[in-house]
NULUM-502203 format. One record per residue (C-alpha): x, y, z; residue in one letter. Coordinates in steps of 0.1 Angstrom, whole numbers, plus 5000, padded with zeros to 4 digits. Example, Ala and Ser with C-alpha at 12.3 -4.5 7.8 and 13.67 -1.06 7.14 Angstrom:
BEGIN
<px=5123; py=4955; pz=5078; residu=A>
<px=5137; py=4989; pz=5071; residu=S>
END
This chain:
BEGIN
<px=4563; py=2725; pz=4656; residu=X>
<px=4535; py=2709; pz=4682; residu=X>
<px=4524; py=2744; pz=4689; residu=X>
<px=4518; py=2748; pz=4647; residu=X>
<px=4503; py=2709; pz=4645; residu=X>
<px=4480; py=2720; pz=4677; residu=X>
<px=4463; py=2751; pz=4659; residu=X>
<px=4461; py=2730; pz=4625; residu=X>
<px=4441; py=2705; pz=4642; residu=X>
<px=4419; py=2725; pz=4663; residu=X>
<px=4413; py=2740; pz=4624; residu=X>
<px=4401; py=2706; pz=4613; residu=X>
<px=4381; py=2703; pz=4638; residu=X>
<px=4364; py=2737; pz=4637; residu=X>
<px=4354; py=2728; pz=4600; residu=X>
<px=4339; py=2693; pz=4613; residu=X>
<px=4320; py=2713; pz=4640; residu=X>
<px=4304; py=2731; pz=4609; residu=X>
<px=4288; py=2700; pz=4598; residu=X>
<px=4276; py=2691; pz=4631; residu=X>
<px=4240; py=2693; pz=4626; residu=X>
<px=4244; py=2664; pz=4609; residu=X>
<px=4222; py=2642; pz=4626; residu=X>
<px=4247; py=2621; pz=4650; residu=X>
<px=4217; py=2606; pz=4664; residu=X>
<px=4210; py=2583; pz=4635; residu=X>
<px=4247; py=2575; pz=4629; residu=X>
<px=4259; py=2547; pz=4617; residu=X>
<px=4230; py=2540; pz=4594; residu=X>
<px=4246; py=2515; pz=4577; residu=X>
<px=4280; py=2495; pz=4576; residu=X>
<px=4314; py=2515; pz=4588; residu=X>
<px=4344; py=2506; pz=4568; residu=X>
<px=4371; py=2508; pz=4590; residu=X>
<px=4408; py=2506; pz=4568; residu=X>
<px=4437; py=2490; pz=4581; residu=X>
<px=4471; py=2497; pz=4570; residu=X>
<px=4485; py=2460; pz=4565; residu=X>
<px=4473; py=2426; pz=4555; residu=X>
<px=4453; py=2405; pz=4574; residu=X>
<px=4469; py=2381; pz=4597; residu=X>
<px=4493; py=2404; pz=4615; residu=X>
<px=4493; py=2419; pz=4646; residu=X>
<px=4482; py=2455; pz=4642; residu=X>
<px=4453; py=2436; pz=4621; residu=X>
<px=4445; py=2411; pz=4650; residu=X>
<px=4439; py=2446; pz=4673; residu=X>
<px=4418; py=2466; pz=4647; residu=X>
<px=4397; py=2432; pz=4646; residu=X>
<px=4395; py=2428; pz=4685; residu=X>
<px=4384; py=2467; pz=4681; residu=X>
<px=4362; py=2463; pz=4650; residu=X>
<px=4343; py=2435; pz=4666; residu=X>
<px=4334; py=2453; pz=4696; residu=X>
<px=4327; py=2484; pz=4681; residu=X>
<px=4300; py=2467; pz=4660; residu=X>
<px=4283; py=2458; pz=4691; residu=X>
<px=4286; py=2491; pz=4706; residu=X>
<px=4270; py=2507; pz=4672; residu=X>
<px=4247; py=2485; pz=4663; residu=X>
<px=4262; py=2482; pz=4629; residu=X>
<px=4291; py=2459; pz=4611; residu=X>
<px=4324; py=2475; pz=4611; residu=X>
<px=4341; py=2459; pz=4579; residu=X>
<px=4381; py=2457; pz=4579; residu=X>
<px=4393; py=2465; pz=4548; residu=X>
<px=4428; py=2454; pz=4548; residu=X>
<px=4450; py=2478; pz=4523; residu=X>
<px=4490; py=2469; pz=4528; residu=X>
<px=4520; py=2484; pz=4511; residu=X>
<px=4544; py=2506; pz=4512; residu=X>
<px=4544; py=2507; pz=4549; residu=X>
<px=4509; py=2519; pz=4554; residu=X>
<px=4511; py=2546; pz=4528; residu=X>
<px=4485; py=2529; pz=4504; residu=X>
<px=4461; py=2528; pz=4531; residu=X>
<px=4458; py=2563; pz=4547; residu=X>
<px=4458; py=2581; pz=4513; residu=X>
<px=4430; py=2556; pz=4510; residu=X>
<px=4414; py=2569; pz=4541; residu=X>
<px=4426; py=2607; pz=4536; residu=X>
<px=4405; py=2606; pz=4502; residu=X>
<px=4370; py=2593; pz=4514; residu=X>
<px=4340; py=2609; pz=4522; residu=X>
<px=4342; py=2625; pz=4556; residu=X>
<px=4307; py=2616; pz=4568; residu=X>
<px=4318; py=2589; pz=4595; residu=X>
<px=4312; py=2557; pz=4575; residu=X>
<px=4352; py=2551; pz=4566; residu=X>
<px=4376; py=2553; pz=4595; residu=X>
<px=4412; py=2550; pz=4597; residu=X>
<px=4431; py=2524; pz=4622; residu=X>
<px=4463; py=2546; pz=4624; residu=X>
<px=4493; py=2543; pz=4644; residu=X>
<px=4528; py=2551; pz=4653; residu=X>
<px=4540; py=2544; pz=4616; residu=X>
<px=4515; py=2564; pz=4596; residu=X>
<px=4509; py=2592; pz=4622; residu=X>
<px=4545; py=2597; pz=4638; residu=X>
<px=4572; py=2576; pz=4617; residu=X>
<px=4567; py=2581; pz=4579; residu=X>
<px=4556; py=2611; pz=4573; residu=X>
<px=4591; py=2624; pz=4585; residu=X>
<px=4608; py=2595; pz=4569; residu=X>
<px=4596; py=2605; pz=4534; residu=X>
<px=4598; py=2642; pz=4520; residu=X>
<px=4566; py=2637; pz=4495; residu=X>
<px=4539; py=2615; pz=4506; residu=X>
<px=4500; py=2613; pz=4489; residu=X>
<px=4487; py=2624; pz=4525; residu=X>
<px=4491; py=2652; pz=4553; residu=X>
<px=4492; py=2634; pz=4585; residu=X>
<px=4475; py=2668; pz=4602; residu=X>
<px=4454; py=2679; pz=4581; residu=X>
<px=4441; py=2652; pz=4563; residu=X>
<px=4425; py=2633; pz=4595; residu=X>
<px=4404; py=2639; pz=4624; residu=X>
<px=4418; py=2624; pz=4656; residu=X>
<px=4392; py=2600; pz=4675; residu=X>
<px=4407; py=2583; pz=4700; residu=X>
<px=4441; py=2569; pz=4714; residu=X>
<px=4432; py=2532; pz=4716; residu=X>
<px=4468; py=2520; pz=4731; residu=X>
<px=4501; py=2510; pz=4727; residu=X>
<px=4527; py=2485; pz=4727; residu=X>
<px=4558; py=2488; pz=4747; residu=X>
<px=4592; py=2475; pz=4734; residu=X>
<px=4620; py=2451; pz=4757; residu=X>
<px=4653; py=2462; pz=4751; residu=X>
<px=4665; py=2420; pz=4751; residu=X>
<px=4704; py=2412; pz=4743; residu=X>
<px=4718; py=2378; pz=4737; residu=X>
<px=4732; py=2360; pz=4771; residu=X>
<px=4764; py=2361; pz=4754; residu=X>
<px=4766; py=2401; pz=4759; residu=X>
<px=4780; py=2408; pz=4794; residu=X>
<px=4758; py=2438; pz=4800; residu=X>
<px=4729; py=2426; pz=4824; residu=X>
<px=4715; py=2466; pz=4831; residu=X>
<px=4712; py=2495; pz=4806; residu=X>
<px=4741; py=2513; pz=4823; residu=X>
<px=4763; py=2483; pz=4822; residu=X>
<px=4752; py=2481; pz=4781; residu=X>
<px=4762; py=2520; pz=4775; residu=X>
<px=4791; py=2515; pz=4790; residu=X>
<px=4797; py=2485; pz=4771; residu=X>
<px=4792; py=2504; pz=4738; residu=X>
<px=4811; py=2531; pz=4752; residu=X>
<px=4841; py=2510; pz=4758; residu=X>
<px=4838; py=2494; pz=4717; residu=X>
<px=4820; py=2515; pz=4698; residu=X>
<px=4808; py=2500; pz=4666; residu=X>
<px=4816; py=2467; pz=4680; residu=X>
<px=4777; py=2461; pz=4690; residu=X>
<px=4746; py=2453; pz=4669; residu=X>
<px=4708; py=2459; pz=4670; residu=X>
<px=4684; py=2445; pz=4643; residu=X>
<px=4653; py=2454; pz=4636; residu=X>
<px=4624; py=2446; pz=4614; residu=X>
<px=4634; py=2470; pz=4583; residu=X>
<px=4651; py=2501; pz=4576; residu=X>
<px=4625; py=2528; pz=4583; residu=X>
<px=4606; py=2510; pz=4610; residu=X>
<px=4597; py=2517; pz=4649; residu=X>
<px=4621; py=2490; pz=4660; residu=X>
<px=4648; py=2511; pz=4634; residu=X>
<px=4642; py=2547; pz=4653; residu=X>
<px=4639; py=2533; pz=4684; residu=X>
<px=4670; py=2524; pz=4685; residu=X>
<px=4685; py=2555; pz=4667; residu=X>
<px=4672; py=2572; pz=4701; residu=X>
<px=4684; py=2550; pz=4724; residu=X>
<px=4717; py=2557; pz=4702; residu=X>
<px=4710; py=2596; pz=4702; residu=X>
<px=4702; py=2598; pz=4740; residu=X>
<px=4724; py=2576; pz=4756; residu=X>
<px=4759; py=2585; pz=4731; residu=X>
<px=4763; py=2554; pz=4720; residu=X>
<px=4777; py=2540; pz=4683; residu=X>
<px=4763; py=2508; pz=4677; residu=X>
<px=4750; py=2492; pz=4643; residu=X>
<px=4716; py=2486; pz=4625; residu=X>
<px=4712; py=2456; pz=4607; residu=X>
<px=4681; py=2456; pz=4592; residu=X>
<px=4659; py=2428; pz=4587; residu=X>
<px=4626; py=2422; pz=4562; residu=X>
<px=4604; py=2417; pz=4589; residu=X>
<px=4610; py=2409; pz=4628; residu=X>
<px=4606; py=2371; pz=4627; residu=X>
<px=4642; py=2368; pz=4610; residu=X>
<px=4660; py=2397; pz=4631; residu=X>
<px=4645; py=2375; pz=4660; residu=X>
<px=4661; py=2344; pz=4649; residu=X>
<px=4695; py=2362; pz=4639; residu=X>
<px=4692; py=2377; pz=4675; residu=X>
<px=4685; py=2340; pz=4693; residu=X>
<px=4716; py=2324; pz=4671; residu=X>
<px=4736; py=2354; pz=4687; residu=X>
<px=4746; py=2367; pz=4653; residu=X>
<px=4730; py=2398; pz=4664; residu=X>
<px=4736; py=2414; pz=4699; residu=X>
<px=4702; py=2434; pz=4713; residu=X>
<px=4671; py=2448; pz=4697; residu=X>
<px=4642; py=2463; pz=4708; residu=X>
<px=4607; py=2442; pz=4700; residu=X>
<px=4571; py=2443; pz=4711; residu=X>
<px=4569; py=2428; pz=4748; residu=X>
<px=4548; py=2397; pz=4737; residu=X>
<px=4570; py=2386; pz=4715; residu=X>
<px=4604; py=2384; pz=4732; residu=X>
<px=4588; py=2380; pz=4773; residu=X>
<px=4586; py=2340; pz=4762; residu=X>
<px=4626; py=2337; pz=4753; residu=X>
<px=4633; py=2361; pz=4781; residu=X>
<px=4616; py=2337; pz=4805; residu=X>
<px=4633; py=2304; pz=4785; residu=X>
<px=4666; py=2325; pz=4794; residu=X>
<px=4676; py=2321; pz=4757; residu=X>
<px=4674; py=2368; pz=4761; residu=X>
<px=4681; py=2386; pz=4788; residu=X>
<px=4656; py=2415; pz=4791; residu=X>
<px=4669; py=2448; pz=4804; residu=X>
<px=4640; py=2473; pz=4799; residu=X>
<px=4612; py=2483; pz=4789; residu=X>
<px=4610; py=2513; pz=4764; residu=X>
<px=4578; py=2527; pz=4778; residu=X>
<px=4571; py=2562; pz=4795; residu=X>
<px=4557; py=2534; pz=4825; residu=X>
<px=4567; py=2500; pz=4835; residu=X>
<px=4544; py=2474; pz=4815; residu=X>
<px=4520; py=2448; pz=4835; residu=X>
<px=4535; py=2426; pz=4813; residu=X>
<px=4565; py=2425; pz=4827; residu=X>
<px=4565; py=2451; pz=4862; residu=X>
<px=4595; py=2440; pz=4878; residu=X>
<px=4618; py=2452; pz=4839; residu=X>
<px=4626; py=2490; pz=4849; residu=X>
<px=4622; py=2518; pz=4822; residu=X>
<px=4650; py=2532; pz=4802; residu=X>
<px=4642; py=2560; pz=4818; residu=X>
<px=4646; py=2546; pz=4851; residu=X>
<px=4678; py=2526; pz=4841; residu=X>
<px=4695; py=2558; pz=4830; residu=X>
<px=4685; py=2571; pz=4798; residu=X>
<px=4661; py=2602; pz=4814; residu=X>
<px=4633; py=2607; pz=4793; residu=X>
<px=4631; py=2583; pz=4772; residu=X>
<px=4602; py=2574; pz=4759; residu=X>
<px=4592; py=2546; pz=4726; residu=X>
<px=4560; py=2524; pz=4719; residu=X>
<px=4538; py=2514; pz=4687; residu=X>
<px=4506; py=2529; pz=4696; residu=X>
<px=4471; py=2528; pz=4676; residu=X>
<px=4447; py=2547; pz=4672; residu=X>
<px=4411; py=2557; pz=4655; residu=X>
<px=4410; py=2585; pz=4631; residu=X>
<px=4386; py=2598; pz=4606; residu=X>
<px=4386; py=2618; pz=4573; residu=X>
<px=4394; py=2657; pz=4578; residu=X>
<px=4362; py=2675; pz=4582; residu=X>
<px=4339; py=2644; pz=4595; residu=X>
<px=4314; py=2661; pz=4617; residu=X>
<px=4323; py=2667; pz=4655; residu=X>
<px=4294; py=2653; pz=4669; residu=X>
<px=4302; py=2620; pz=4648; residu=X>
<px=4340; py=2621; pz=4663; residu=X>
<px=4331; py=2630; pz=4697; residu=X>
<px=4302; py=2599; pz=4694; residu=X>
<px=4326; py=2577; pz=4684; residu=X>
<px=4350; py=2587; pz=4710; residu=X>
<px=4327; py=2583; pz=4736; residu=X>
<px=4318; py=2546; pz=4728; residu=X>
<px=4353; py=2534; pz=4721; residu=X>
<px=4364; py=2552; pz=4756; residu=X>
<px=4335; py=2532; pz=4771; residu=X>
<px=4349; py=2499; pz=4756; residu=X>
<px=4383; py=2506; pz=4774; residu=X>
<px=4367; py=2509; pz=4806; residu=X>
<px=4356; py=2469; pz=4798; residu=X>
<px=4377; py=2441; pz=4814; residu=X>
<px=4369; py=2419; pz=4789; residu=X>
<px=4378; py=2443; pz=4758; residu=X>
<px=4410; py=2454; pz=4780; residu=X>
<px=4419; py=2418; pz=4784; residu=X>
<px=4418; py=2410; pz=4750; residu=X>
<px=4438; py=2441; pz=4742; residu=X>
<px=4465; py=2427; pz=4773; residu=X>
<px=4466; py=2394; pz=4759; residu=X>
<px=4480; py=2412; pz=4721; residu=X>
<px=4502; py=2428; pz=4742; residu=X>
<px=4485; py=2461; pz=4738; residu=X>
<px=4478; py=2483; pz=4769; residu=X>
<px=4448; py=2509; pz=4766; residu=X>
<px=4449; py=2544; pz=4767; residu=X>
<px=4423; py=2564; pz=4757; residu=X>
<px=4421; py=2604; pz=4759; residu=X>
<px=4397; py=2628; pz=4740; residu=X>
<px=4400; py=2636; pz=4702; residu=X>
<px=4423; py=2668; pz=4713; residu=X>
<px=4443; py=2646; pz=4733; residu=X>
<px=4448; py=2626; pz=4707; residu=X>
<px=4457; py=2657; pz=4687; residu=X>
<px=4483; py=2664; pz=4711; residu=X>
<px=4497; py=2631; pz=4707; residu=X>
<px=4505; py=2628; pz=4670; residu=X>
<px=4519; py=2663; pz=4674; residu=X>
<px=4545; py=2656; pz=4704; residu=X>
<px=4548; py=2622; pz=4681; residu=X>
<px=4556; py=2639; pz=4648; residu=X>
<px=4585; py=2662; pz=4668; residu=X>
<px=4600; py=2634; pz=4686; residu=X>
<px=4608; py=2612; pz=4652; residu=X>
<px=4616; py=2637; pz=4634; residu=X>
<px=4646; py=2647; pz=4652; residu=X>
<px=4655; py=2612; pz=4652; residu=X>
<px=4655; py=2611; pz=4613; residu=X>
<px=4674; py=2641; pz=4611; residu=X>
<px=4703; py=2631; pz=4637; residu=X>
<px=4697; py=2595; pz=4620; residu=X>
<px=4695; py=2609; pz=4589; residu=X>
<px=4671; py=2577; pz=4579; residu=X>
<px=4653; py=2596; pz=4549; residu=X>
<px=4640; py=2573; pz=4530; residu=X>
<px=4637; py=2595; pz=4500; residu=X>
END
């Protein structure tokens, strides 16, 4: 499946390099609309603002958020897979609308491949694997063989059937043998509070949010779900480190563009944004969201969604977490 994602790309982007005597050098010539997938005071809107801002220094011109929620993100990127590809809309993508949903649903009103044109891998967010004091596990191995020893006896919530924090644990389930039980929340903030009350025994959630009841001791932190330990919290091994070999699970964002927006306008836009993460200030900001950059060319990036698209979507088929 990458290898097939891989040349599907590579075709987007050949039709992009058509148009590349479009004259980059004069782009943006006016305001960039730059879509976001949820509403405005959240945390994947708080990062495409600390981008955004930037950005319109960088180009000279306003990039304008223009927040379109719903139906888990799907409103915005058919939004974004429907404009003009000549660089002035842009799409702040991530792991939901490039690696999640489009294996989650069998019909949607956009092709992650070959509806977009990669830019650039801003960054992601890793995940704590935190359990409530009252579990007995205080390492991964001892958790497994916890579950092991009761299956069905443990919990996880997460923010919502369908969401990172959902999959992330049906791998942890899938790699390490485990059965334990989703309970699903609408939204993290009331898992979280389920999870501090001890109604609910672990979940996995963004680093940021659960490091300050990890270091109240009200959770224990175990891991971090990263391919690397976080700076956030270095001395928290990975899951791959604590037992569970290869595994591997962060929200990431990213930049993309229509399908068939001009190479030299992708490649221009990559190059400034790449620059940005080589700021301390902008990484900073991005470190104090919990976000850690990355960065990469648009075929990277490519390769990314590609490896991303595989990965979840064995997860939904062992999970079977269809949600249609």
């Amino acid at each position: 499946m990458i290898a097939a994602v891989r040349v599907m790309v590579a075709a987007g982007l050949a039709c992009g390099a058509v148009a590349a005597g479009y004259a980059a050098e004069d782009y943006p010539a006016r305001p960039v609309r730059m879509i976001v997938p949820f509403p405005p005071g959240g945390g994947v809107d708080g990062v495409a603002r600390i981008l955004g801002q930037r950005l319109s220094e960088k180009l000279g011109q306003q990039v304008v958020i223009d927040n379109r929620g719903g139906s888990g993100g799907i409103i915005a990127a058919e939004i974004a897979a429907k404009s003009a590809a000549d660089g002035y809309t842009l799409f702040f993508g991530g792991s939901a609308s490039h690696g999640i949903t489009p294996n989650l649903y069998r019909k949607l009103p956009y092709d992650a491949v070959r509806d977009f044109a990669p830019v650039i891998l801003l960054g992601s967010t890793p995940y704590i694997l935190v359990v409530h004091p009252s579990v007995a596990a205080k390492s991964v191995k001892e958790l497994i063989a916890l579950a092991k020893a009761s299956p069905g006896k443990l919990n996880y919530a997460s923010a919502g059937s369908g969401s990172t924090l959902h999959l992330t644990g049906e791998l942890f389930k899938t790699m390490a043998g485990v059965n334990i039980v989703h309970v699903p929340y609408k939204g993290a903030a009331p898992a979280l509070v389920d999870l501090l009350s001890g109604q609910i025994q672990m979940t996995f959630n963004p680093a940021v949010v659960v490091l300050p009841h990890v270091k109240a001791g009200r959770l224990r932190a175990l891991a971090v779900t990263s391919a690397k330990r976080t700076a956030l919290a270095p001395e928290l091994p990975t899951v791959a480190e604590a037992g569970i070999a290869g595994f591997e699970a962060a929200g990431w964002y990213g930049m993309l563009a229509p399908a068939r927006t001009p190479a030299a306008i992708i490649n221009a836009l990559n190059r400034q944004i790449a620059a940005m993460l080589e700021e301390r200030e902008f990484r900073e900001r991005l470190a104090a969201v919990g976000v850690e950059p990355l960065g990469g060319s648009p075929a990277q990036f490519a390769s990314y969604i590609g490896s991303e698209l595989a990965k979840w979507g064995k997860v939904v088929r062992v999970a079977g977490a269809r949600i249609d």
